[in-house]
N, CA, C and O atoms as a DFTB+ gen file, in Angstrom:
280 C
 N C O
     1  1     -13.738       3.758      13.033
     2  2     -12.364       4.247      13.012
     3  2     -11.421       3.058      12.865
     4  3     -11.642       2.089      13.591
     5  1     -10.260       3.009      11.902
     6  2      -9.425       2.294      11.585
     7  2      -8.006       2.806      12.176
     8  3      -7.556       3.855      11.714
     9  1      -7.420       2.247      12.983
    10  2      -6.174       2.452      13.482
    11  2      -4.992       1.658      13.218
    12  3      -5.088       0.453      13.450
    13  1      -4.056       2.041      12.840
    14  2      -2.747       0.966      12.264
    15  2      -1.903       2.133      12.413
    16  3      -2.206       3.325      12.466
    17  1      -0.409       1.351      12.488
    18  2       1.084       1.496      12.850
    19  2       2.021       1.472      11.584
    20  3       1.930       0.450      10.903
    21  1       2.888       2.417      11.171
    22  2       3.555       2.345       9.787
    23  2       5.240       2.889      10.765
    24  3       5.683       3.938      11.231
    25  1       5.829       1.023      10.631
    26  2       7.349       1.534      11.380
    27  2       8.144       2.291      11.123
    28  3       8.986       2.784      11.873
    29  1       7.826       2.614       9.140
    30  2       9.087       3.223       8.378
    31  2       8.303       3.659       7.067
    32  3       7.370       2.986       6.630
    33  1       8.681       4.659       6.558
    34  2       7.859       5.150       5.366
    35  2       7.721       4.306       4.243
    36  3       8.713       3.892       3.644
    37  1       6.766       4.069       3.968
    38  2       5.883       3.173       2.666
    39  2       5.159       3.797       2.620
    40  3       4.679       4.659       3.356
    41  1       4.828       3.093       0.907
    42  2       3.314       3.727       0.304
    43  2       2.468       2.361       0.845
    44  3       2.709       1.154       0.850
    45  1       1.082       3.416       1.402
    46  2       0.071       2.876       1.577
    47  2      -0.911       2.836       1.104
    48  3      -1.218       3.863       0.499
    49  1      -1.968       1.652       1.097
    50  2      -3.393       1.254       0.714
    51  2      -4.026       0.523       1.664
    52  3      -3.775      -0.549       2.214
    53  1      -5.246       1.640       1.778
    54  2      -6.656       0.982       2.760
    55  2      -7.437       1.301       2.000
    56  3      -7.664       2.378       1.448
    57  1      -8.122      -0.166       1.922
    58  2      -8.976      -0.370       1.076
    59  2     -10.327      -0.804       1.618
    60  3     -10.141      -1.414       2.672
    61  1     -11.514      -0.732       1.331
    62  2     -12.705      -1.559       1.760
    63  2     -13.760      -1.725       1.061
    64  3     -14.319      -0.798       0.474
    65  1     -14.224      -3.153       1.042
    66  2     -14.739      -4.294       0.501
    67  2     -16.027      -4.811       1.060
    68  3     -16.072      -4.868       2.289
    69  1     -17.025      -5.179       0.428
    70  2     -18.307      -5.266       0.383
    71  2     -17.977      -7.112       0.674
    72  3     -16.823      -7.528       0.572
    73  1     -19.011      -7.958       0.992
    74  2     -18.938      -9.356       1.310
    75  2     -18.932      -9.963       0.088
    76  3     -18.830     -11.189       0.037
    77  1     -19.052      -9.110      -1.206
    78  2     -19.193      -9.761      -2.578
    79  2     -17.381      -9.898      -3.456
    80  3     -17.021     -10.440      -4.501
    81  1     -16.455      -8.914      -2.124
    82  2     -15.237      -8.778      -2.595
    83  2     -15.046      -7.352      -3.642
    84  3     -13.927      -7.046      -4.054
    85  1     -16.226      -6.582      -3.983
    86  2     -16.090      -5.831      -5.004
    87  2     -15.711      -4.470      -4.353
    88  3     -16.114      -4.443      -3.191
    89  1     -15.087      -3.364      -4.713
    90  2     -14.111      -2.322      -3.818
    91  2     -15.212      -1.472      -3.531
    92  3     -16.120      -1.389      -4.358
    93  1     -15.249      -0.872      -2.538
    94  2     -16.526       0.140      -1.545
    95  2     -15.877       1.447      -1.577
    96  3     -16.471       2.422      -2.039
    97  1     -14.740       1.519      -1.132
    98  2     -14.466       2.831      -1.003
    99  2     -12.557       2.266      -0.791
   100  3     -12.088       1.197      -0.402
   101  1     -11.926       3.489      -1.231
   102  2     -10.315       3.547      -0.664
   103  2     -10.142       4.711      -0.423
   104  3     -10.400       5.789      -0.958
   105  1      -9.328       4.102       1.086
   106  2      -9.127       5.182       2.131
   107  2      -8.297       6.081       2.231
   108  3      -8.429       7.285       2.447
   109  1      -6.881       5.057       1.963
   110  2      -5.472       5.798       2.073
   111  2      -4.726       5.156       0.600
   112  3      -4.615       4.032       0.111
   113  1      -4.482       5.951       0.380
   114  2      -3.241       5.460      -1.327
   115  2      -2.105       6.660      -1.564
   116  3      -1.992       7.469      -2.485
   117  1      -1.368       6.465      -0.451
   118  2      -0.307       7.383      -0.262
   119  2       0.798       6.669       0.614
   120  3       0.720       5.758       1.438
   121  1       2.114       7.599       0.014
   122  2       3.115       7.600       0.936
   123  2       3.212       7.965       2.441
   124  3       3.329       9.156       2.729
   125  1       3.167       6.908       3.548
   126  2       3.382       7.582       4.818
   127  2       4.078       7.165       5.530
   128  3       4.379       5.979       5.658
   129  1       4.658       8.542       6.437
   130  2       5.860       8.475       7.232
   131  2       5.437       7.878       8.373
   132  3       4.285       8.092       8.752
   133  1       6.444       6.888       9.234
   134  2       6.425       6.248      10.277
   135  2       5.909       7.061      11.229
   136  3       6.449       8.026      11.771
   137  1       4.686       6.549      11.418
   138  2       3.842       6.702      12.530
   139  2       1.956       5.665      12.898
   140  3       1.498       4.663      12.348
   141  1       1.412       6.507      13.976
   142  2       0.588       5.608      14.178
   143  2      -0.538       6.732      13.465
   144  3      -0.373       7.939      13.642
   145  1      -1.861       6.122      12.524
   146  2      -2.969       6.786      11.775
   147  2      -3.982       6.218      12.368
   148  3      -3.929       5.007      12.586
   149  1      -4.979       6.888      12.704
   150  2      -6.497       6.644      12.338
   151  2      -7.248       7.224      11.799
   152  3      -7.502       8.411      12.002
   153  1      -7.782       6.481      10.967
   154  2      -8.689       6.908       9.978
   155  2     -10.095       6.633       9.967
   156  3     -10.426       5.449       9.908
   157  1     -10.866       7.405      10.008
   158  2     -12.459       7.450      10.176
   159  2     -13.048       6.996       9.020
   160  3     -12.443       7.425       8.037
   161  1     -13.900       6.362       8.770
   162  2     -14.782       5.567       7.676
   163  2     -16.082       6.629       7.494
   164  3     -16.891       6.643       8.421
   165  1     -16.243       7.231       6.713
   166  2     -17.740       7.570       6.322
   167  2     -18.839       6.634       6.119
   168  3     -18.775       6.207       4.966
   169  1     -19.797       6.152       6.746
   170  2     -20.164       4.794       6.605
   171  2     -21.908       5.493       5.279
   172  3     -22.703       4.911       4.540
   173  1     -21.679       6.903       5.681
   174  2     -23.487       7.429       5.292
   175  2     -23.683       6.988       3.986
   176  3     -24.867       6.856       3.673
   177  1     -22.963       6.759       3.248
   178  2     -23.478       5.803       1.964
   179  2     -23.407       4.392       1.823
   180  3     -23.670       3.652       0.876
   181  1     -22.851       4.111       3.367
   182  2     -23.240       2.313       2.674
   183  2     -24.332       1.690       3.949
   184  3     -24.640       2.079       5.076
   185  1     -24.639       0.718       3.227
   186  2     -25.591      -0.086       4.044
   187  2     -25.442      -0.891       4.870
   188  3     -24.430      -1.566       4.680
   189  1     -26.078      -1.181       5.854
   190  2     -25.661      -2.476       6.974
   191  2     -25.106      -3.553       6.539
   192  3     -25.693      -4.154       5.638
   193  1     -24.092      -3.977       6.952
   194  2     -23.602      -5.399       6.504
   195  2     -22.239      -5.911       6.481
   196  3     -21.276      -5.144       6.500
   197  1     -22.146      -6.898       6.450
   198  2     -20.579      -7.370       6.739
   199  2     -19.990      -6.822       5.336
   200  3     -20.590      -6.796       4.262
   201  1     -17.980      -6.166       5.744
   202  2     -17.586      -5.533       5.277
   203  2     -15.972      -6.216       5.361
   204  3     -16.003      -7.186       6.119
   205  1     -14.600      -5.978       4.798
   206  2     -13.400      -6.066       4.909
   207  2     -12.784      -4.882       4.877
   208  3     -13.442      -4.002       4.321
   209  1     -11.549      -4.512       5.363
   210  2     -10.576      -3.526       4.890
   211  2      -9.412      -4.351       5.037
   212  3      -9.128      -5.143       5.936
   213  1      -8.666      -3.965       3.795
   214  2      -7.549      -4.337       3.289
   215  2      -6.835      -3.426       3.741
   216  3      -7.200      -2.272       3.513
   217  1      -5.369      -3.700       4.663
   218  2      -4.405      -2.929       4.546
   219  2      -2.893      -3.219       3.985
   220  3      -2.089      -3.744       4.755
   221  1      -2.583      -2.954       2.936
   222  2      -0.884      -2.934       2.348
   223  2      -0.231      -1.656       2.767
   224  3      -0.545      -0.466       2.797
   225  1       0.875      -2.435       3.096
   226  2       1.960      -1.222       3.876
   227  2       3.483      -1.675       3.275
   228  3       4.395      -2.052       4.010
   229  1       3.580      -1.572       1.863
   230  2       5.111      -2.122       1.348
   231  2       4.829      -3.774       1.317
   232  3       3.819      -4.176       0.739
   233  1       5.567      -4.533       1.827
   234  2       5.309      -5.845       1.645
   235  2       4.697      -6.800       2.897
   236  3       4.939      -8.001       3.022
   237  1       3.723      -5.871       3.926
   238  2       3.032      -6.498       4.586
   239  2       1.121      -5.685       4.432
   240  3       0.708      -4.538       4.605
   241  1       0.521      -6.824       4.088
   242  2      -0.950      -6.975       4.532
   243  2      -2.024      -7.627       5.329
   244  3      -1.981      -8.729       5.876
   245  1      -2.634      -7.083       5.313
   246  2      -3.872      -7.216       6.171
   247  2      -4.744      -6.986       6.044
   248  3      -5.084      -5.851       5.711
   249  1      -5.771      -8.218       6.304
   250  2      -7.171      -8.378       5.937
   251  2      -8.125      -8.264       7.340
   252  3      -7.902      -9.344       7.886
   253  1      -8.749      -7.771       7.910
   254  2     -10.222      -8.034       8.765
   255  2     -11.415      -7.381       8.476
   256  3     -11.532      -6.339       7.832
   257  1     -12.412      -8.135       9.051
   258  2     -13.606      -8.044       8.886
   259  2     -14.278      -7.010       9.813
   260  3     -13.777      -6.640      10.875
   261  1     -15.565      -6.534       9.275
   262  2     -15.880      -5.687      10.746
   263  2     -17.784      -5.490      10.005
   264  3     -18.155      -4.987       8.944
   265  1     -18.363      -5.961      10.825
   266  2     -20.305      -5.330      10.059
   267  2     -20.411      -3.874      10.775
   268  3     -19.881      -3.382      11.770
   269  1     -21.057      -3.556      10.104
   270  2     -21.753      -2.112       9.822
   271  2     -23.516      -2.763      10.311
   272  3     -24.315      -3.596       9.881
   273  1     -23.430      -1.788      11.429
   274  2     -25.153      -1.834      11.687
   275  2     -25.716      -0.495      11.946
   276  3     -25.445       0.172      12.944
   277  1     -26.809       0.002      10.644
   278  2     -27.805       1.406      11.099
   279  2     -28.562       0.964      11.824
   280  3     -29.418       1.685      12.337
């Protein structure tokens, strides 16, 4: 589960990234109104291993890391 804070309405992108940098899946690519989201990851198609999600929210981003272990 991915949790983040949106102070004021922007379009958003959550994105996530394989350790090779190449795109895995995107989460959110929409306009959203100020509030707090979490968003659940379907992990059943990917494999163990270190991972990123990208978050852009208007003109602030964010990068962290997180591994995946079956």
């Amino acid at each position: 589960t991915i949790e983040y804070h949106i102070p004021k309405e922007v379009f958003v992108t959550l994105k996530v990234y394989n350790i090779s940098g190449e795109l895995v899946k995107t989460l959110v690519d929409t306009t959203q109104v100020a509030n707090t989201y979490s968003i659940k990851v379907n992990c059943n198609d990917m494999s163990s291993g270190v991972y990123f999600y990208k978050l852009t929210a208007g003109d602030f981003t964010e990068t962290k890391k997180y591994t995946l272990l079956k």
